[in-house]
C-alpha positions as CSV (number, residue, x, y, z in Angstrom):
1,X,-109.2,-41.4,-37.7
2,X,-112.1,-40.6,-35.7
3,X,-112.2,-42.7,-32.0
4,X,-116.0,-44.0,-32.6
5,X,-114.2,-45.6,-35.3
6,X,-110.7,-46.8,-33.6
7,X,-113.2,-48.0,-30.8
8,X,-115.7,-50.0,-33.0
9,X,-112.5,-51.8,-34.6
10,X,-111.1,-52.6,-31.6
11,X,-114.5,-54.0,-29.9
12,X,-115.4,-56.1,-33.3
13,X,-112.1,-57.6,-33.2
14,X,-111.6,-61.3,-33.1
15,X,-110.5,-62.9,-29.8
16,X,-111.2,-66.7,-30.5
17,X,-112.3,-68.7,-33.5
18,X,-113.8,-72.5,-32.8
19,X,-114.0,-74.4,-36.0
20,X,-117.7,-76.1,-36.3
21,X,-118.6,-78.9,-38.2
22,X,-122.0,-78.2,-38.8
23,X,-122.8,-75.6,-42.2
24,X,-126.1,-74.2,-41.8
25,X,-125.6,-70.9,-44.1
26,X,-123.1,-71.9,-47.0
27,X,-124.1,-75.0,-49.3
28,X,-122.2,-76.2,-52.4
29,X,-124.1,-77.8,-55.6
30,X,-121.9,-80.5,-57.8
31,X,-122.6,-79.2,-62.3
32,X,-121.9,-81.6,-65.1
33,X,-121.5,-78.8,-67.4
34,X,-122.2,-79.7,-71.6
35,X,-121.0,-77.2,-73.8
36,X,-121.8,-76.1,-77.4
37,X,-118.6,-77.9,-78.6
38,X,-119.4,-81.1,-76.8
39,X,-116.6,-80.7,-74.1
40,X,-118.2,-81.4,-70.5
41,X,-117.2,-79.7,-67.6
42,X,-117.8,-79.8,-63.4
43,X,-118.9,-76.3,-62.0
44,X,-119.6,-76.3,-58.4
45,X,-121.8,-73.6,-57.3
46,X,-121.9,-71.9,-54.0
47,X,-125.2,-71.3,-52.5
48,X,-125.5,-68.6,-49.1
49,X,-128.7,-69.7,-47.4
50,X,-130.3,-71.4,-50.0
51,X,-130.3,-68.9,-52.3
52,X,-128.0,-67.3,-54.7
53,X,-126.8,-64.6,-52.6
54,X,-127.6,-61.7,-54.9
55,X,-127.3,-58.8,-52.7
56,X,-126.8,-54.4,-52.7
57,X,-124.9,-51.9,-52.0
58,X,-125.4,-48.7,-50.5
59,X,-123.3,-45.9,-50.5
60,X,-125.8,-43.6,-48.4
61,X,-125.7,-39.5,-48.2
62,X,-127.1,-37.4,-45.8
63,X,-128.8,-33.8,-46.2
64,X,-125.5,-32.0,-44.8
65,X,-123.4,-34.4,-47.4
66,X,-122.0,-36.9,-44.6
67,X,-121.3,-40.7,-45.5
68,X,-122.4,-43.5,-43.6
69,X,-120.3,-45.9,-43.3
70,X,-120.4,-49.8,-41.4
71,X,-118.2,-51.6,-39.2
72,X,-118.8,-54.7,-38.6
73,X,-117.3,-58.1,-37.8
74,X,-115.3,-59.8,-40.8
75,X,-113.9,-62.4,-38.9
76,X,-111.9,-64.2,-42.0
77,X,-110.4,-61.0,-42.9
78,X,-106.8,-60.6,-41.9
79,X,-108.0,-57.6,-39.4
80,X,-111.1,-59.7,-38.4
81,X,-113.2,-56.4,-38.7
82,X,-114.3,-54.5,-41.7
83,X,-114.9,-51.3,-42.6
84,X,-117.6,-51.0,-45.6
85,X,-121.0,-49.5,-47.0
86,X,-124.4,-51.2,-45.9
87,X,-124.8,-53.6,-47.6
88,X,-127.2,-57.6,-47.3
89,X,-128.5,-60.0,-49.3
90,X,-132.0,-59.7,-51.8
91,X,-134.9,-61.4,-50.1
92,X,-136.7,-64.3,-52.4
93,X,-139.2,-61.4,-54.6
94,X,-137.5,-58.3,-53.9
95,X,-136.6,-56.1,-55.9
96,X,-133.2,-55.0,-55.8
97,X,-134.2,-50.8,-54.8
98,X,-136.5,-52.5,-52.1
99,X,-133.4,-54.3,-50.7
100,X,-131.5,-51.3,-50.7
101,X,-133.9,-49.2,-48.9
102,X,-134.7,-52.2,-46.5
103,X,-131.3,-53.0,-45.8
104,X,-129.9,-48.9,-45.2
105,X,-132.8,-48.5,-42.7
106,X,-132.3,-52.2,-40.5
107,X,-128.4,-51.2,-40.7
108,X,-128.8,-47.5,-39.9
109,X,-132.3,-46.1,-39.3
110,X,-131.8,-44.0,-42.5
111,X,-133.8,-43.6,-45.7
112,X,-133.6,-42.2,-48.6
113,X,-136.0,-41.4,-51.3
114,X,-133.4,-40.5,-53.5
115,X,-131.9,-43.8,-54.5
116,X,-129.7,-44.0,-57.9
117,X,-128.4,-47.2,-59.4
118,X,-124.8,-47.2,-60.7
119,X,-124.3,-50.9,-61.7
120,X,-124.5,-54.3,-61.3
121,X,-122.3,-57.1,-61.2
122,X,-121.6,-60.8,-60.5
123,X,-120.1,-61.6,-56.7
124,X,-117.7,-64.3,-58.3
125,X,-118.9,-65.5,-61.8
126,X,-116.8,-68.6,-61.5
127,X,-119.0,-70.5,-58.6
128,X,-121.4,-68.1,-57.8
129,X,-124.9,-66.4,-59.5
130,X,-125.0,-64.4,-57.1
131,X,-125.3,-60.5,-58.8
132,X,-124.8,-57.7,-56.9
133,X,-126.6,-54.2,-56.8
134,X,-125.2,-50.9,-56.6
135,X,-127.2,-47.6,-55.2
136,X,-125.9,-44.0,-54.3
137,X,-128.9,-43.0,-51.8
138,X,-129.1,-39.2,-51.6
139,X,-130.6,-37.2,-48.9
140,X,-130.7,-39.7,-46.5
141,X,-132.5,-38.8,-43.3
142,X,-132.3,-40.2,-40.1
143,X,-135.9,-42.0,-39.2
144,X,-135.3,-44.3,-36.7
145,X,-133.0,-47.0,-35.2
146,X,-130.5,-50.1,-36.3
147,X,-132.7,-53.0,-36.7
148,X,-130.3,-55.7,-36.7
149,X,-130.8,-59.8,-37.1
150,X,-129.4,-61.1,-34.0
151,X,-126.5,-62.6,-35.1
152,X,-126.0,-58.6,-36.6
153,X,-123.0,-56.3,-35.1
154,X,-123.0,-53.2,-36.9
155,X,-121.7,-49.6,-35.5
156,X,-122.6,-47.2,-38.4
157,X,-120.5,-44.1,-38.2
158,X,-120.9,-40.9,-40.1
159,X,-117.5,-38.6,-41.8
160,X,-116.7,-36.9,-44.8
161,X,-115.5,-37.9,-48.0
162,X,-112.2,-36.7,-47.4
163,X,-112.0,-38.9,-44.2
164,X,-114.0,-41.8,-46.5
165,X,-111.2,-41.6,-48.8
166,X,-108.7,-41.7,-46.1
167,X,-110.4,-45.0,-44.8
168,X,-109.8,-46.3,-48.3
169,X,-106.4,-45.7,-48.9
170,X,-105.3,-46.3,-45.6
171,X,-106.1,-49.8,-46.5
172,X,-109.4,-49.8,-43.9
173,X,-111.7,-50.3,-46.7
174,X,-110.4,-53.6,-48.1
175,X,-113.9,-55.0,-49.4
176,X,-114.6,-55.0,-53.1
177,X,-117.9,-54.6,-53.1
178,X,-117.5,-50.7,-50.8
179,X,-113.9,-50.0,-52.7
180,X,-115.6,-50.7,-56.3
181,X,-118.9,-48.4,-55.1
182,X,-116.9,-45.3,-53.2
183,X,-114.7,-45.3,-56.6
184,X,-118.1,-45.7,-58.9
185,X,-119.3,-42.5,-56.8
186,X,-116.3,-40.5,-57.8
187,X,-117.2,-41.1,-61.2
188,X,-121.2,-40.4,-61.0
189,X,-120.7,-37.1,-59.2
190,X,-118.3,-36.1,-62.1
191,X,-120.4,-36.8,-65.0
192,X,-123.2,-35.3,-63.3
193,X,-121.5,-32.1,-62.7
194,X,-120.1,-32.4,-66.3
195,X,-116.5,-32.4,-65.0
Protein backbone atom coordinates (compact mmCIF):
# COMPACT_ATOMS: atom_id res chain seq x y z
CA UNK A 1 0.00 0.00 0.00
CA UNK A 2 1.38 3.27 -0.89
CA UNK A 3 2.69 5.42 2.54
CA UNK A 4 0.49 8.74 1.50
CA UNK A 5 -2.10 6.26 2.12
CA UNK A 6 -0.82 4.29 5.38
CA UNK A 7 -0.20 7.90 6.58
CA UNK A 8 -3.66 9.57 5.84
CA UNK A 9 -5.19 6.35 7.73
CA UNK A 10 -3.26 6.75 10.47
CA UNK A 11 -3.70 10.69 10.91
CA UNK A 12 -7.77 10.29 10.24
CA UNK A 13 -7.90 7.89 12.87
CA UNK A 14 -10.17 8.16 15.83
CA UNK A 15 -8.51 9.09 19.20
CA UNK A 16 -11.65 10.12 21.32
CA UNK A 17 -15.42 10.18 20.70
CA UNK A 18 -17.76 12.56 23.17
CA UNK A 19 -21.33 11.59 22.82
CA UNK A 20 -23.47 15.09 22.25
CA UNK A 21 -26.91 15.50 22.90
CA UNK A 22 -27.65 18.06 20.61
CA UNK A 23 -28.59 16.62 16.56
CA UNK A 24 -28.13 19.41 14.34
CA UNK A 25 -27.58 17.30 10.93
CA UNK A 26 -29.73 14.01 11.24
CA UNK A 27 -33.65 14.45 11.91
CA UNK A 28 -36.22 11.61 12.07
CA UNK A 29 -40.04 12.11 10.61
CA UNK A 30 -42.87 9.72 12.43
CA UNK A 31 -45.47 8.07 8.91
CA UNK A 32 -48.84 6.69 9.52
CA UNK A 33 -48.64 4.71 6.39
CA UNK A 34 -52.41 3.61 4.62
CA UNK A 35 -52.06 1.06 2.16
CA UNK A 36 -54.20 -0.14 -0.83
CA UNK A 37 -55.44 -3.09 1.25
CA UNK A 38 -56.42 -0.90 4.19
CA UNK A 39 -53.63 -2.20 6.55
CA UNK A 40 -51.83 0.92 8.21
CA UNK A 41 -48.31 1.07 8.90
CA UNK A 42 -45.59 3.54 10.89
CA UNK A 43 -42.50 4.38 8.50
CA UNK A 44 -40.05 6.59 10.08
CA UNK A 45 -38.02 8.46 7.75
CA UNK A 46 -34.48 9.79 8.16
CA UNK A 47 -33.84 13.16 7.05
CA UNK A 48 -29.62 14.48 6.67
CA UNK A 49 -29.88 18.25 6.98
CA UNK A 50 -33.26 18.72 6.12
CA UNK A 51 -33.28 17.19 3.11
CA UNK A 52 -33.38 13.78 1.72
CA UNK A 53 -29.88 13.08 1.38
CA UNK A 54 -29.82 12.18 -2.27
CA UNK A 55 -26.27 12.41 -3.12
CA UNK A 56 -23.28 11.04 -6.08
CA UNK A 57 -20.71 9.21 -6.74
CA UNK A 58 -17.60 9.68 -8.54
CA UNK A 59 -15.37 7.26 -9.70
CA UNK A 60 -12.93 9.97 -11.33
CA UNK A 61 -10.09 9.09 -14.15
CA UNK A 62 -7.25 10.97 -15.07
CA UNK A 63 -5.65 11.50 -18.67
CA UNK A 64 -2.68 8.99 -17.78
CA UNK A 65 -5.67 6.44 -16.54
CA UNK A 66 -4.96 7.06 -12.55
CA UNK A 67 -7.93 6.77 -9.99
CA UNK A 68 -8.57 9.18 -7.42
CA UNK A 69 -9.43 7.96 -4.57
CA UNK A 70 -10.69 9.69 -0.77
CA UNK A 71 -9.76 9.15 2.67
CA UNK A 72 -11.46 10.56 4.98
CA UNK A 73 -12.75 10.34 8.50
CA UNK A 74 -15.56 7.62 9.05
CA UNK A 75 -15.57 7.77 12.66
CA UNK A 76 -18.54 5.03 13.18
CA UNK A 77 -16.78 2.62 11.13
CA UNK A 78 -15.00 -0.08 12.92
CA UNK A 79 -11.43 1.46 11.47
CA UNK A 80 -12.78 5.08 12.11
CA UNK A 81 -11.41 6.01 8.65
CA UNK A 82 -12.55 5.22 5.22
CA UNK A 83 -11.28 4.73 2.15
CA UNK A 84 -13.83 5.61 -0.81
CA UNK A 85 -14.68 7.63 -4.16
CA UNK A 86 -15.68 11.39 -3.87
CA UNK A 87 -18.58 11.48 -3.21
CA UNK A 88 -21.50 14.50 -1.17
CA UNK A 89 -24.83 15.21 -1.02
CA UNK A 90 -27.29 17.01 -4.10
CA UNK A 91 -27.83 20.62 -3.27
CA UNK A 92 -31.74 21.72 -3.14
CA UNK A 93 -32.05 22.35 -7.50
CA UNK A 94 -29.15 20.54 -8.67
CA UNK A 95 -29.00 18.42 -10.90
CA UNK A 96 -27.38 15.25 -10.13
CA UNK A 97 -24.10 15.73 -13.14
CA UNK A 98 -23.83 19.30 -11.51
CA UNK A 99 -23.29 17.68 -8.11
CA UNK A 100 -20.86 15.37 -9.43
CA UNK A 101 -18.74 17.80 -11.13
CA UNK A 102 -19.14 20.22 -8.00
CA UNK A 103 -18.40 17.78 -5.57
CA UNK A 104 -14.95 15.99 -7.66
CA UNK A 105 -13.52 19.61 -7.94
CA UNK A 106 -14.29 20.88 -3.80
CA UNK A 107 -12.89 17.27 -2.93
CA UNK A 108 -10.03 17.14 -5.41
CA UNK A 109 -9.46 20.24 -7.64
CA UNK A 110 -10.26 17.91 -10.65
CA UNK A 111 -12.76 18.11 -13.50
CA UNK A 112 -13.95 16.29 -15.93
CA UNK A 113 -15.88 16.99 -18.92
CA UNK A 114 -16.30 13.56 -19.60
CA UNK A 115 -18.87 12.45 -17.04
CA UNK A 116 -20.95 8.98 -17.70
CA UNK A 117 -23.82 7.89 -15.57
CA UNK A 118 -23.89 4.16 -14.59
CA UNK A 119 -26.94 4.01 -12.27
CA UNK A 120 -28.92 5.11 -9.61
CA UNK A 121 -30.19 3.73 -6.56
CA UNK A 122 -31.88 4.23 -3.16
CA UNK A 123 -29.39 4.84 0.07
CA UNK A 124 -31.75 2.61 2.25
CA UNK A 125 -35.30 2.27 0.80
CA UNK A 126 -36.67 1.26 4.11
CA UNK A 127 -36.29 4.86 6.07
CA UNK A 128 -34.71 6.80 3.62
CA UNK A 129 -35.59 8.75 -0.05
CA UNK A 130 -32.54 9.47 -0.31
CA UNK A 131 -31.38 8.18 -4.19
CA UNK A 132 -28.03 8.09 -4.98
CA UNK A 133 -26.09 8.92 -8.30
CA UNK A 134 -23.46 7.12 -9.93
CA UNK A 135 -20.69 8.83 -12.55
CA UNK A 136 -17.48 7.40 -14.12
CA UNK A 137 -15.70 10.93 -14.87
CA UNK A 138 -13.17 10.40 -17.66
CA UNK A 139 -10.22 12.51 -18.39
CA UNK A 140 -10.10 14.25 -15.42
CA UNK A 141 -7.62 17.13 -15.14
CA UNK A 142 -6.19 18.69 -12.37
CA UNK A 143 -7.55 22.53 -12.27
CA UNK A 144 -7.11 23.68 -8.99
CA UNK A 145 -7.22 22.92 -5.23
CA UNK A 146 -9.44 20.84 -2.36
CA UNK A 147 -12.16 23.12 -1.48
CA UNK A 148 -13.38 21.61 1.60
CA UNK A 149 -16.47 22.72 4.12
CA UNK A 150 -14.73 23.24 7.34
CA UNK A 151 -15.83 20.46 9.14
CA UNK A 152 -14.23 18.56 5.67
CA UNK A 153 -10.94 16.20 6.08
CA UNK A 154 -10.23 14.72 2.84
CA UNK A 155 -6.63 13.50 1.55
CA UNK A 156 -7.30 12.42 -2.05
CA UNK A 157 -4.62 10.10 -3.34
CA UNK A 158 -4.02 8.94 -6.87
CA UNK A 159 -2.97 4.78 -7.87
CA UNK A 160 -3.86 2.35 -10.34
CA UNK A 161 -6.56 0.00 -10.77
CA UNK A 162 -4.63 -2.78 -9.80
CA UNK A 163 -3.69 -1.05 -6.47
CA UNK A 164 -7.70 0.19 -6.39
CA UNK A 165 -8.59 -3.34 -6.48
CA UNK A 166 -6.09 -4.22 -3.97
CA UNK A 167 -7.70 -1.49 -1.65
CA UNK A 168 -10.89 -3.32 -2.20
CA UNK A 169 -10.23 -6.71 -1.49
CA UNK A 170 -7.93 -6.02 1.19
CA UNK A 171 -11.13 -5.03 2.95
CA UNK A 172 -9.96 -1.01 2.84
CA UNK A 173 -12.83 -0.14 0.72
CA UNK A 174 -15.68 -1.19 2.97
CA UNK A 175 -18.39 1.50 1.76
CA UNK A 176 -21.18 0.43 -0.41
CA UNK A 177 -21.67 3.18 -2.24
CA UNK A 178 -17.37 3.04 -3.70
CA UNK A 179 -17.52 -1.01 -3.61
CA UNK A 180 -20.93 -1.06 -5.69
CA UNK A 181 -19.30 1.84 -8.24
CA UNK A 182 -15.48 0.34 -8.66
CA UNK A 183 -17.43 -3.09 -9.43
CA UNK A 184 -20.10 -1.13 -11.82
CA UNK A 185 -16.78 0.27 -13.58
CA UNK A 186 -15.48 -3.21 -14.25
CA UNK A 187 -18.57 -3.87 -15.91
CA UNK A 188 -18.92 -0.44 -18.17
CA UNK A 189 -15.36 -0.78 -19.39
CA UNK A 190 -16.16 -4.36 -20.58
CA UNK A 191 -19.24 -3.69 -22.53
CA UNK A 192 -17.69 -0.81 -24.01
CA UNK A 193 -14.76 -2.68 -25.28
CA UNK A 194 -17.29 -5.43 -26.26
CA UNK A 195 -15.45 -7.96 -24.01
Amino acid sequence: MKQEIIKALEEYKTICMTRQVDNKFLSIEAYLCELNNGEVIRREKILKNKKDGSAVVVYPVTNDGKVIIAIEPRVFTKGTVGIGLPAGYIEQGEEPIDAAKRELLEETGYASDNLIHVGSFYQDQGCSSAFNHYFLALDCKKVGEQKLDASEYIKYVLVDKDELEELLIGGYITGLNSAYLIEKEKTYVRRRNNV
